[in-house]
N, C-alpha and C positions, 0 to 999 in steps of 0.2 A: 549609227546603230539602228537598227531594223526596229528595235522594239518600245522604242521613244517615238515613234511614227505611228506605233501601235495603241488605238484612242482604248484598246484596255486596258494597257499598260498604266493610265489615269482613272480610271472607273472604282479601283479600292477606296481614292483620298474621299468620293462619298458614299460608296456602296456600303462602308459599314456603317458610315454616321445614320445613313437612311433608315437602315435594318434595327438598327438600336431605338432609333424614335417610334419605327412602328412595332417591334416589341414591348417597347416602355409603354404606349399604347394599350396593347393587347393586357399588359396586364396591370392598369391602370387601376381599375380596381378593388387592388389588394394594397394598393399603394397606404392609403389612410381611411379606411372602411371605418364608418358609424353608423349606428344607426339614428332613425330616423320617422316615425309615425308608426313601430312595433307593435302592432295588436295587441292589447293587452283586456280581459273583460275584468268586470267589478259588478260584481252579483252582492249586492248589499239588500239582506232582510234584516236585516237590526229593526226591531220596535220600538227600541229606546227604552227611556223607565226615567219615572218620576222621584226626583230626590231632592228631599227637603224643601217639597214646593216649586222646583224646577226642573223643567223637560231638562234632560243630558241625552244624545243621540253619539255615539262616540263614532260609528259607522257614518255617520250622513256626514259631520263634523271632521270625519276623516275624507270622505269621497270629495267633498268641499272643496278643502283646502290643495288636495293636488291636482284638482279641476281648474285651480287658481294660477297654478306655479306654473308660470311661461316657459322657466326653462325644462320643466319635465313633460311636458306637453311641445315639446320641439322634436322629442326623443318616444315618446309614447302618444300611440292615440289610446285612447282608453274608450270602450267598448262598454255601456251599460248593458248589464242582461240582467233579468225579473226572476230567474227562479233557477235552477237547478237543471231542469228539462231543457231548458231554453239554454243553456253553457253547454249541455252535452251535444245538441244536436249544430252549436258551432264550431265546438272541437271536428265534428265527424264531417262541417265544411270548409275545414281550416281556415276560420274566419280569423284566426288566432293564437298564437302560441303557446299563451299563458292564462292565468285566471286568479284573481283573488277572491275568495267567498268569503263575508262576513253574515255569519250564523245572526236567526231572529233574537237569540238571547243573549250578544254578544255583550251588549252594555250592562245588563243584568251579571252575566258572570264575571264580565272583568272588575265589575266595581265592588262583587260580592266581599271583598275584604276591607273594604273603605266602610262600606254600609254596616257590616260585621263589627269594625272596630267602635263605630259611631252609634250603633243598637246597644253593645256591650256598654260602654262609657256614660249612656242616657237612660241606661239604668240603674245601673250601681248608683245614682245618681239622683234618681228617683227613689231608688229603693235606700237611701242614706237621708234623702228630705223626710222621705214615710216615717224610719226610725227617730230622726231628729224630732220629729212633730209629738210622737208616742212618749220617746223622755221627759218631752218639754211638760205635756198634758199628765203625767205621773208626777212630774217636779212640783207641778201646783196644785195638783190633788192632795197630796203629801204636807205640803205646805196650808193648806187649809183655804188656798187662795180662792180656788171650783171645788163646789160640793162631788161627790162621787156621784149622783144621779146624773148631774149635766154633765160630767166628763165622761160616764158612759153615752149620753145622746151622743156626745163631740164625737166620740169612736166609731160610734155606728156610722155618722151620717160620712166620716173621713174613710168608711170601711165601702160606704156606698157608690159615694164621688172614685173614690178608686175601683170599684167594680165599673162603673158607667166611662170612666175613660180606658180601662183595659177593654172594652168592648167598642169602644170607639176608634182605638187604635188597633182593633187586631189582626191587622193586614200588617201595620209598623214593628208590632209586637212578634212575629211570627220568625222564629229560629231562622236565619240565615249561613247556609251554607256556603262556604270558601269554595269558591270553584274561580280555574281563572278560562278566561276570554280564549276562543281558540279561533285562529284564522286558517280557512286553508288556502294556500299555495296549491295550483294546479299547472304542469307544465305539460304541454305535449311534446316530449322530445322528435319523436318520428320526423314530426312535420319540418325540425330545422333544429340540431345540434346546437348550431352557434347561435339561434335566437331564444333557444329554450333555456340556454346557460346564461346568457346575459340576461332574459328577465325573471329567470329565478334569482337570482343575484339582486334585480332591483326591488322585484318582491320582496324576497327577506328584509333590505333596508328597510321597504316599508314597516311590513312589521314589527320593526326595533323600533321604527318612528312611534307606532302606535301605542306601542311597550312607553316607549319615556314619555308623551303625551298624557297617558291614563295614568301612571304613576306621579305624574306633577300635578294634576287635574286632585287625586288624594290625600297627597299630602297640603295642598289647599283646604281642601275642604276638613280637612283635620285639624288646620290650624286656625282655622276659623271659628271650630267648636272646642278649640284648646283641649283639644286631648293630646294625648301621649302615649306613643307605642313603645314596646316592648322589643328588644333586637329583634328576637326572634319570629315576630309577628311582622317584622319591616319587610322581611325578603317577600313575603307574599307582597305588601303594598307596593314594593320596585318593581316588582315580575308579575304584574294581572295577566300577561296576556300571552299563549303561545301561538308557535305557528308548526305548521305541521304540513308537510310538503310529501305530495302524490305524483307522479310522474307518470304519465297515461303512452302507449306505446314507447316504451323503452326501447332503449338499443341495446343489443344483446353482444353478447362478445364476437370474435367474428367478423361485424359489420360495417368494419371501415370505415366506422366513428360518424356513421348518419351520412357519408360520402360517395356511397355508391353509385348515385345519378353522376355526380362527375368523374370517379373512378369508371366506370363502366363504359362513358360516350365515348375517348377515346380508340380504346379495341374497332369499339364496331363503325364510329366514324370510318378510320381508316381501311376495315375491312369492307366497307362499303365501296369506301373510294376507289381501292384496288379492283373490285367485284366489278365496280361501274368501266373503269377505264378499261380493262381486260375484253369486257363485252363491247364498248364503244370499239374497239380494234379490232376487233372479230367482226363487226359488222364493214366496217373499212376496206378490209381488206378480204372478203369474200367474193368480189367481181360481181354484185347485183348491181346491174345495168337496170331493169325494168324498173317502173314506179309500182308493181306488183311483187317483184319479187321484194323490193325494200319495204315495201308495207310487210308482208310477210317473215320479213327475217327483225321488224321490230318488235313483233308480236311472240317470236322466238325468243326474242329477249328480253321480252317481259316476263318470259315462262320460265327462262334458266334463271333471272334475279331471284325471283320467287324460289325457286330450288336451291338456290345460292344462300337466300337466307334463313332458310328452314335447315337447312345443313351445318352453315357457321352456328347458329343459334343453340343449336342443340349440343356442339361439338365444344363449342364457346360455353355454354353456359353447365358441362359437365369438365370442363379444365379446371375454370373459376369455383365451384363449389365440391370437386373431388379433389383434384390437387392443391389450390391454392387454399381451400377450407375455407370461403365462404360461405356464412349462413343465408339460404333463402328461405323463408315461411312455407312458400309455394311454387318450388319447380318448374313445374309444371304450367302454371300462369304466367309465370316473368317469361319464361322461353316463349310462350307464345308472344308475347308481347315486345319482345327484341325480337323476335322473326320477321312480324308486323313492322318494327322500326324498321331494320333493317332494310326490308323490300322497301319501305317507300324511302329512306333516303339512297339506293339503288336508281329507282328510276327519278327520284330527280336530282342525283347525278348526271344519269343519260339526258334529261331531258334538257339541261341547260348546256353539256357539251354539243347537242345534237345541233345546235347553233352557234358556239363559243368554238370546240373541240377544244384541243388540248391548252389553249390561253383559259380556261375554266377552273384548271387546277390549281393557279395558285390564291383563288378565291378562296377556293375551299380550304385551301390549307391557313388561309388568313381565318375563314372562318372558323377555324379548330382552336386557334392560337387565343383571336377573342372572344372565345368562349370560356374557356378553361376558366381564368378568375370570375369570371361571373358566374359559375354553377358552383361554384366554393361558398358563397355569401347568399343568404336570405335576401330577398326582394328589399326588403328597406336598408340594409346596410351598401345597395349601391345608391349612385348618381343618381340623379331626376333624368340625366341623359339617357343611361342603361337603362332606368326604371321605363321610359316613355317611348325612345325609337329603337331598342335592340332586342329587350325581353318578350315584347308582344308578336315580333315575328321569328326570332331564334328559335330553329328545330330541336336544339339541344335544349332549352328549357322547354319545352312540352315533353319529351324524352326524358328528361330528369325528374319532375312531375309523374308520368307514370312510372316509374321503379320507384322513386318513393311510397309512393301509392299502394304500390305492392309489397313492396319489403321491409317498410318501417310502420307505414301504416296499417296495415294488414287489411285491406282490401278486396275485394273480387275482383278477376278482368271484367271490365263490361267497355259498352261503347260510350266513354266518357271523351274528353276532351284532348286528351293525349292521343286517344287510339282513332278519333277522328281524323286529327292533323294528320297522321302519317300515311291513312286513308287516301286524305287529299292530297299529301306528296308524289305519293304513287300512282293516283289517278293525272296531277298537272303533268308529271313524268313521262306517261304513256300518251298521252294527250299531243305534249310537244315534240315527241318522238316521232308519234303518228304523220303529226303536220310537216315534221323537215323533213320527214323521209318522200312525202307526197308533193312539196311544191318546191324547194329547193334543187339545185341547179349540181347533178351530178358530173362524174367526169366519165367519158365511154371508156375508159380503161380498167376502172376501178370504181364502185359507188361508197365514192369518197364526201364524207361534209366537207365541204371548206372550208379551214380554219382558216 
């Protein structure tokens, strides 16, 4: 039989195992994603406060201890920042996801009901020695034991001694108010759905840590001055401390759950890719014989990519937000900024077939495949591999970067980082176009590249 002679009649026994390794590959990972060094800031103004003759800091005393724990420091780096001013202007560099502020009066109001129950108790307390002392001093008046002149000196000078230590003490003495400890939780979701949810999540645990902390720290010190609370006065001394959680550029319904940079590369990937081969075969097969006219018909093709992408862009980005009902902030910005993409991944398309030709495309179509799980996950929940040799030259994370930028973070266009690289895509594009059109070796039938 003919077809056992035929070497592709054997090419299936590995052509699929091969496809499956390099898929399993591509999206590798999403395989077992953790994270890993999550920015996380801790803005601590706590002052602390003096009790019963010892500093308490319950902020420094909290920053401390998870400074300590190896295994939460595998998982977060933590971000000291000094004030308030200094956390916003990180947020606006997304230095960061998250943020926990512990306020200057935090130890002051979390412990305000420890302190409360402890003022309350060492008076009553005082104020039952005072009485005991008045009975005592009328018992032997009565008795005939102290004349009435010197039990009146005794009153005065016990009337005095307690004037001079109410005045000694009356910072201790001074009504304290129940207030509890508020932390705040700062997340910026914009920046990364799935980092903002995982460390509000680890936030809050803090919080609860800091809740059961302060609450054992009071009931210490209660039992140390053998008082005794009241049920009803206990839920304050369990629950000092809340947390209150802010969520700075939100994601708004619509928005394909903070996804858009990798919902989006697709479309225009492949509209590029189409755009560029389209053009690559128009230029193939238009009979420029001269190194004039192939300079000239590259420079053509810079000018229809260009038009190419100001066209899908616009056309593209009124489907997506008319029909499909995606929310944009800004129209009008993001189109320019996919038109921007768009061209430059256009010519360096052309510009890598213009030497490759058509063996070029299945690069690109690898490079579609792994990309995809990597713009799904925040920079720390991949590999040290993706982190180090994939991310810093993948067009589609600078791409992803700017529509975030614009549509979650509610940014301006400007010529930032995104809008440079693809600057530079489309100038290395024109560049290498220019050069194989000029020194490369055509065919007199057809000014053909040779692939």
């Amino acid at each position: 039989m003919n077809i056992i002679k035929n070497k592709l009649f054997y090419l299936p026994l590995i052509a699929g195992s091969i496809l499956i390794w390099i898929m399993s590959l591509a999206f590798f990972p999403a395989f077992n994603p953790k994270p890993k060094d999550l920015p996380i800031a801790i803005v601590n103004m706590d002052k602390g406060l003096d009790i019963q003759g010892k500093d308490m800091n319950i902020g420094q005393t909290f920053t401390d201890n998870i400074k300590d724990n190896k295994d939460l420091n595998e998982t977060v780096d933590f971000i000291d920042v000094s004030n308030r001013e200094d956390l916003q202007e990180g947020f606006d560099n997304n230095d960061y996801y998250s943020a926990i502020v512990i306020p200057a009066n935090f130890t002051e109001n979390a412990t305000s009901a420890m302190r409360h129950e402890i003022q309350t108790a060492k008076k009553a307390e005082a104020k039952a020695q005072a009485q005991k002392a008045q009975a005592d001093l009328k018992a032997k008046v009565a008795s005939g034991a102290i004349p009435p002149q010197q039990a009146q000196k005794i009153a005065q000078d016990m009337q005095k001694k307690m004037k001079q230590m109410q005045k000694e003490n009356a910072d201790l003495l001074k009504p304290i108010t129940v207030k509890k400890g508020q932390l705040d939780v700062i997340i910026n979701q914009g920046a990364s759905s799935q980092a903002a949810t995982i460390s509000d999540n680890m936030l809050s645990g803090m919080g609860e840590n800091i809740n059961k902390m302060t609450s054992k720290q009071a009931v210490t010190q209660l039992g140390d001055n053998n008082i005794k609370v009241s049920a009803t006065d206990m839920d304050k001394l369990m629950n000092p401390v809340t947390v209150k959680h802010t969520t700075l550029n939100k994601i708004k319904d619509h928005q394909a759950n903070g996804m858009a940079g990798m919902l989006l590369f697709t479309p225009i990937w492949m509209g590029s890719l189409v755009t560029g081969v389209l053009l690559f075969f128009a230029f193939r097969t238009s009979g420029l014989v001269t190194q004039g006219e192939r300079l000239k018909a590259t420079f053509m093709q810079a000018l229809m990519a260009a038009l190419a992408a100001v066209v899908s862009s616009i056309l593209g980005v009124w489907f997506i937000t008319q029909v499909l009902d995606f929310y944009m902030p800004d129209i009008t910005q993001t189109t320019i900024f996919i038109a921007i993409s768009m061209f430059g991944f256009i010519m360096l398309i052309l510009g890598v077939m213009a030497w490759l030709g058509m063996k070029a495309i299945p690069l690109f179509v690898l490079l579609l495949f792994f990309s995809m799980q990597m713009l799904t996950l925040p920079k720390q929940m991949l590999s040290d591999f993706y982190q180090k040799y994939v991310l810093s030259w993948n067009p589609f994370n600078f791409y992803a970067d700017g529509l975030r930028e614009l549509i979650y973070l509610h940014k301006d266009l400007t010529l930032n980082t995104p809008v440079i690289v693809m600057i530079g895509f489309a100038s290395f594009g024109l560049a290498s176009a220019l050069l194989a059109a000029a020194v490369r070796k055509h065919s007199n039938k057809r000014a053909e590249v040779p692939a």
